[in-house]
N, C-alpha and C positions, 0 to 999 in steps of 0.2 A: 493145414496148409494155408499159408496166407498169401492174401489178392495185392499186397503190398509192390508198389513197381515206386523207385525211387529214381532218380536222374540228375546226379552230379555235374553241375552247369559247371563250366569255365569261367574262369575271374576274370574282368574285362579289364581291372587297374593294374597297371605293369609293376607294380612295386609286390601285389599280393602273391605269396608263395604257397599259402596255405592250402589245406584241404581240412572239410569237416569229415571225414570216412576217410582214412589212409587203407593202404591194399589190405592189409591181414583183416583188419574188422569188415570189411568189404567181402573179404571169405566169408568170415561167420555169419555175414545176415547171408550171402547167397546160401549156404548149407541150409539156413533155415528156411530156405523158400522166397526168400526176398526178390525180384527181379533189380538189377541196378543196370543202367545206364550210365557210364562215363564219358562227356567230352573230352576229347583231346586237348590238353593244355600245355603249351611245351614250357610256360614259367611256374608251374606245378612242383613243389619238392619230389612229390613219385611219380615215376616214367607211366604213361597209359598203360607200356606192357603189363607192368604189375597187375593193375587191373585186371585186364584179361585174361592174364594166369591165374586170378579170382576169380573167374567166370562172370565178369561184367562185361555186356557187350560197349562197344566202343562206338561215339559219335564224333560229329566233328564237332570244332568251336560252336555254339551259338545256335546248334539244332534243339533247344529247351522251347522254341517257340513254335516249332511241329510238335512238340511231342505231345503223346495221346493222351488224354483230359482227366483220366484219371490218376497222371502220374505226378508225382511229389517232387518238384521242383528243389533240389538243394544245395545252397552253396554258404557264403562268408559275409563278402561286403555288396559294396551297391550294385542294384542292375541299371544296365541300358537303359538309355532315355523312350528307345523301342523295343517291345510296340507299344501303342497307348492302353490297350485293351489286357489287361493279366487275365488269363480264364485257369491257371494253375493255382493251387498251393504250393507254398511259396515257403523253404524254409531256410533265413536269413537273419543278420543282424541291420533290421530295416534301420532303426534309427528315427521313427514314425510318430513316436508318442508323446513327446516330452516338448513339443514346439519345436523341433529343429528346422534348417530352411529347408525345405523342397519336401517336410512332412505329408501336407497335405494332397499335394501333387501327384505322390507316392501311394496314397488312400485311394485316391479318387480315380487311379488307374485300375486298383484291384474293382473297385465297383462298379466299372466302368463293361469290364469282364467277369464281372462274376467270380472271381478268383478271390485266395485268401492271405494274410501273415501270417506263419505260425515265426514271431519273433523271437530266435535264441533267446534275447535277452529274457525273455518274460516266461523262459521252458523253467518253470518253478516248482518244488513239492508243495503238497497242502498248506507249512507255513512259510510259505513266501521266499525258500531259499531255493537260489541258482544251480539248476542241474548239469550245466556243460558251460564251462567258462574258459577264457582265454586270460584272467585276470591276472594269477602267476607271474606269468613268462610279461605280461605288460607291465608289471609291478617292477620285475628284473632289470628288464631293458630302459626301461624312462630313467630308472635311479640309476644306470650302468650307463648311460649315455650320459647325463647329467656329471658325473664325475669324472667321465674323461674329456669333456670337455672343460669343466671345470680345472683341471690338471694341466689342460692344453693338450690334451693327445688326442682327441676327437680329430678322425680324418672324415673328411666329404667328398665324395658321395658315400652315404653307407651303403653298407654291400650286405647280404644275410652270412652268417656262420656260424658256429659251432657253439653249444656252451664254454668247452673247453677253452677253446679259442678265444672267448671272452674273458673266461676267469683270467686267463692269461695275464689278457691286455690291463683286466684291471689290476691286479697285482705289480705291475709292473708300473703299472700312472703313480705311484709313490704321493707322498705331499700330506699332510694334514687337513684336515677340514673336519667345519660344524654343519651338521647336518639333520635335519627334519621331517621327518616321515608324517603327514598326516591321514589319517587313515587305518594305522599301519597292522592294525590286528586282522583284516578283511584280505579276502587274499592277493588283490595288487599290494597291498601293505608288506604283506609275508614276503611277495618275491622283491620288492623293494627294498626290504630289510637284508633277503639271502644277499643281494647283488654290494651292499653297500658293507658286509661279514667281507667277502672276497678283496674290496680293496681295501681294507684294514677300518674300516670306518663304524664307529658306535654313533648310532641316531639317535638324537629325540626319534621319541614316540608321541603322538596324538593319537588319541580316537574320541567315539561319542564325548566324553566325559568332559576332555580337554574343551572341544569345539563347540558345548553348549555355550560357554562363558569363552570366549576367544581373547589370548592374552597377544594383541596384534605387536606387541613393542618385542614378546619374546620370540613373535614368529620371525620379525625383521632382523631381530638379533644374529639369526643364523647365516652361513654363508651359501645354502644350500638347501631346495624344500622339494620335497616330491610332493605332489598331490596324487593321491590313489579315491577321493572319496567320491562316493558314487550317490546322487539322491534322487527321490522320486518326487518329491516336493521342494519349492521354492525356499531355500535358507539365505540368512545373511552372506553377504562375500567374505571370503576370507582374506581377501586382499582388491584395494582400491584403488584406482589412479591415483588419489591421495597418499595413499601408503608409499605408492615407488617413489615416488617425489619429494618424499623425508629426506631428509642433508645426511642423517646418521646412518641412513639403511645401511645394514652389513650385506643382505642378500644381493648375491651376486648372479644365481642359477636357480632357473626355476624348468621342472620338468612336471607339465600336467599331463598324467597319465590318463587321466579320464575323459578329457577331452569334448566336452557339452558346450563348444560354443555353439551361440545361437540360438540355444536353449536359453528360456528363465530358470530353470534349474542350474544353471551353470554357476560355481561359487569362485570362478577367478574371471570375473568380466572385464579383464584388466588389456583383452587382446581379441581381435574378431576375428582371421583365419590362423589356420593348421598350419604347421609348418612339414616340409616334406623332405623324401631321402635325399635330395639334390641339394637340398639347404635346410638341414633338420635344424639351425638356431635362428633364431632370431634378436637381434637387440633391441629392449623395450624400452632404454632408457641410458643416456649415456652419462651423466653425474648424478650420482655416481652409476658406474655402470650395471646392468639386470640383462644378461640373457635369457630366450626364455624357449624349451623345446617342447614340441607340441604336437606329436605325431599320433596317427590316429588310426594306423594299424604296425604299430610296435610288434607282436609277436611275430609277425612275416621275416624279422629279421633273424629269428632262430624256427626256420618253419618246420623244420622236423621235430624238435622234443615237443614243439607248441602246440603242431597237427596231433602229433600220437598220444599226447594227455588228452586233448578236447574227444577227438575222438571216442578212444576210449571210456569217456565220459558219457558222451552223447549213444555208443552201442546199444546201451540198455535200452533207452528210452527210442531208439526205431525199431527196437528185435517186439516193441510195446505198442508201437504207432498206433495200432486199429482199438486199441483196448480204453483209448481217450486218457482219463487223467490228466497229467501236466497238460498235452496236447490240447486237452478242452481248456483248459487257464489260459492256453497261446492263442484260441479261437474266442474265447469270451472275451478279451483283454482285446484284440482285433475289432469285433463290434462294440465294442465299447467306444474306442477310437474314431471307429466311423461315427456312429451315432452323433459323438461329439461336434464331426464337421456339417452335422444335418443330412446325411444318408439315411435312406427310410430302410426300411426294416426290409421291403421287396428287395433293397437292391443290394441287400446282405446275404452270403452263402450259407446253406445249409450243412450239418453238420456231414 
């Protein structure tokens, strides 16, 4: 029997649809003993009833900051600027490690309270690969958004819907285009490539190989680049203010799906905020013209297939929670983190 009590917080960002636990795996960890708590979310793709009908007891928005200190804190994107004090573990895509802004801020509240990160991003196997990712459906959408817009059929505000409903629209956006996938064997790669099959469109490809030696006259060649690459270290840019500023540029459309501004890991420092559902483009340059999309939770707008693969993903590894492993990689990678901002070892949680 396991002492496992998990607590599905509510998304506080109005665009976010997602869920990391959709209702039926929310069954399975309750059968196996799991306690789950649900906030009420009413821009949640599954109704709380679902829940309930899983045997999760129900809260309301924003009750994660009562809840009882042994409970597992879990949700998507950012929390609340309150309270200053974290005394939970906390499992999130903090966004904490790489130099982002408001990194540290973020750290020093968990040490503040004695609380922990267990960072999706960093829930790894032994060698270093991604156990629960949202990369897919981000892969999809950046390169699916990019070409209807590209086409002219990109409508504003984006609204969430259906794969179907997408493929749709992109078969329908017609036109020709050259197009660049960098990245593209990883899996925003994959779903960057499925999205750009559906509108008729064959990519360049990039990966490691291409991007050790970067050929920047055939990147500009194109009228169209997705970026999917994701690093943990500081690499060359793949694109400079210099580069948009060439007379010849052909690139018209640029869709960073990875989205590291503000990081020194970032490899298009070519633009310093995100762009949003209410204005997903923006123009970086007007002779010749480069729009550029830049969203930074893409999968929200297919929040159903996005929720029930990550999920699914992520099952195993809570039905696991108490057994450490990956979990220890998300907890070691956390004090590592702090350490770095000069947090003592006292004011680090124990396992």
């Amino acid at each position: 029997m396991t002492d496992l009590s998990l607590w599905l917080r509510h998304e506080t960002r109005p665009t976010e649809r997602r869920t990391p636990i959709v209702p039926s795996d929310a069954r399975r960890l309750v059968e196996s003993g799991v306690r789950i708590t649900v906030e009420d979310s009413p821009q949640r793709i599954f109704p709380v009833e679902a829940y309930e009908e899983a045997g999760c007891q129900i809260a309301d928005a924003g009750r994660w900051v009562s809840a009882p200190p042994h409970a597992v804190i879990v949700g998507l994107k950012e929390l609340p600027d309150e309270p200053a004090q974290l005394t939970h573990r906390h499992i999130f895509f903090g966004h904490a490690y790489k130099g982002q802004p408001g990194a540290g801020a973020l750290l020093r509240r968990f040490a503040a309270g004695g609380g922990a990160l267990l960072d999706l991003e960093y829930l790894v196997d032994d060698r270093g690969r991604r156990l629960a990712a949202f990369g897919f459906w981000a892969g999809y959408l950046g390169a699916a958004l990019a070409v209807l817009h590209h086409r002219g059929a990109l409508a504003a505000p984006l609204v969430p819907t259906t794969k179907e409903a997408m493929e749709a629209e992109l078969r329908a956006s017609g036109g020709d285009l050259s197009a660049l996938v960098i990245g593209a064997l990883g899996r925003s790669g994959r779903g960057a490539r499925a999205a750009l099959a559906e509108a008729g469109v064959e990519p360049t490809c990039w990966d490691l190989a291409e991007t050790r030696d970067l050929d920047r006259a055939a990147l500009l060649a194109h009228e169209l680049m997705v970026n999917t690459v994701l690093t943990t270290s500081p690499v060359p840019p793949f694109l400079t203010d210099k580069d948009l500023d060439e007379p010849d540029r052909r690139l018209r459309t640029l869709a960073d799906v990875t989205v590291d501004v503000g990081s020194p890991m970032n490899v298009l420092p070519v633009y310093d905020t995100t762009t949003e559902w209410d204005h997903p483009v923006r123009r970086l340059r007007e002779h010749p013209p480069l729009d550029l999309i830049a969203i930074d939770n893409l999968p929200s707008l297919l929040p159903r297939e996005a929720s029930t693969d990550f999920s699914a993903a992520l099952l195993p590894r809570l039905l696991d929670f108490e057994t450490g492993g990956a979990w220890s990689r998300c907890l070691d990678r956390f004090r590592q983190a702090s350490r770095e901002l000069g947090l003592t070892e006292r004011e680090l949680p124990d396992d």
